[in-house]
N, C-alpha and C positions, 0 to 999 in steps of 0.2 A: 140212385145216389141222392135222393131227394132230402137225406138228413148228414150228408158227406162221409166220409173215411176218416177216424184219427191215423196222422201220418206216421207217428210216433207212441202209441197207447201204455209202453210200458217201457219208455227209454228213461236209462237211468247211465247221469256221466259220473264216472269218478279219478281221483287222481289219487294211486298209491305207490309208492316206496319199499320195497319188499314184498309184502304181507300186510300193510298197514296203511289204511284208509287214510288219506291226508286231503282230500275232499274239502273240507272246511278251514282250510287253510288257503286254498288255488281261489284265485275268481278267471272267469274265462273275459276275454275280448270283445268275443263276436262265436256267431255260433253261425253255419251256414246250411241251407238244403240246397240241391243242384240238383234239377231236374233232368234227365235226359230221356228222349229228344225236349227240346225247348218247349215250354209249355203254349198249349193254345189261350190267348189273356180274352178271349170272348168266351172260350167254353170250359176252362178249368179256372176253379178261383179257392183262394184259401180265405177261410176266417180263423180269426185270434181272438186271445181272450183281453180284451182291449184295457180290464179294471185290472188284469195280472199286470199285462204290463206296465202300465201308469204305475202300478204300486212299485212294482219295481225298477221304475225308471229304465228299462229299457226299451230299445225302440225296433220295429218291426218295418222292414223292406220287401216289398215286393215288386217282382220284375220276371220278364220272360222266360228266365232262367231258374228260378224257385222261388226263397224268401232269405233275407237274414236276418237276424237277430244281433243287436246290438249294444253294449254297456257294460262296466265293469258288475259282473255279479258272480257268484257261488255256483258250483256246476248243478245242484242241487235246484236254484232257482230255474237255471233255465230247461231242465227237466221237465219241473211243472210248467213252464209254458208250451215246449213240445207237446207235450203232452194233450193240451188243449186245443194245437190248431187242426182243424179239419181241416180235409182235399173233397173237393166238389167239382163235380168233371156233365156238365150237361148234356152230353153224348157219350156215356163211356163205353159204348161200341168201337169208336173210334180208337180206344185204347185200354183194351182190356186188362192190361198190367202196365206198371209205373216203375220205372227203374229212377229211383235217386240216388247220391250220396249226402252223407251229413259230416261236416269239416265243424269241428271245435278249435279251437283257438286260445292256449293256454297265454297266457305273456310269452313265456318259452318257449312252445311247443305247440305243433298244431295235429291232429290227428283227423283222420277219414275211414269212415266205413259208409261201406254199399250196401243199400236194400234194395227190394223189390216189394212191391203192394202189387196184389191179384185184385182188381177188381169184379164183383160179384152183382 
């Protein structure tokens, strides 16, 4: 894992009403990953895209438990910051797959889906 995992390589959030992309109309809260089991903070580490987020004004958490994302922005925006963070795990014998969830956070509304990353 010497060049990391994207956690996220092809997530895309959107907010629709029907049939009808309304996307660019939402901005989300906070955007959250949840590791389970808790991560190890000596042998698993994420990088970000540090210039995305400055531009964006949002701001990036990390803690034993995964990372958050955080600022009012377009779900769009914070897509392409997913997008960007790699998972780097210095021992990844120790844990050959990665069970997360990812919590968005509308103003209104909050929603969560579960992945799973196989390690290779």
């Amino acid at each position: 894992m010497r060049n990391g995992a994207a956690l996220l390589p092809d997530v895309k959030i959107t907010v629709t009403e029907g049939n009808v992309d309304k996307s660019s109309f939402h901005k989300l809260s906070w955007c959250r990953v949840h590791m389970r089991p808790a991560r190890d903070m000596d042998l698993e580490l994420f990088s970000s895209p540090t210039l995305l987020l400055e531009k964006l004004e949002l701001q990036f958490v990390h803690d034993k438990q995964g990372f958050v994302l955080r600022g009012a922005e377009h779900p769009s925006a914070y897509a392409e910051v997913l997008e960007h963070i790699r998972y780097f795990n210095l021992r990844p014998e120790s844990f050959p797959h990665r069970s997360y969830t990812l919590q968005a956070n509308f103003y209104l509304t909050k929603n969560s889906f579960i992945l799973i990353m196989y390690l290779e």
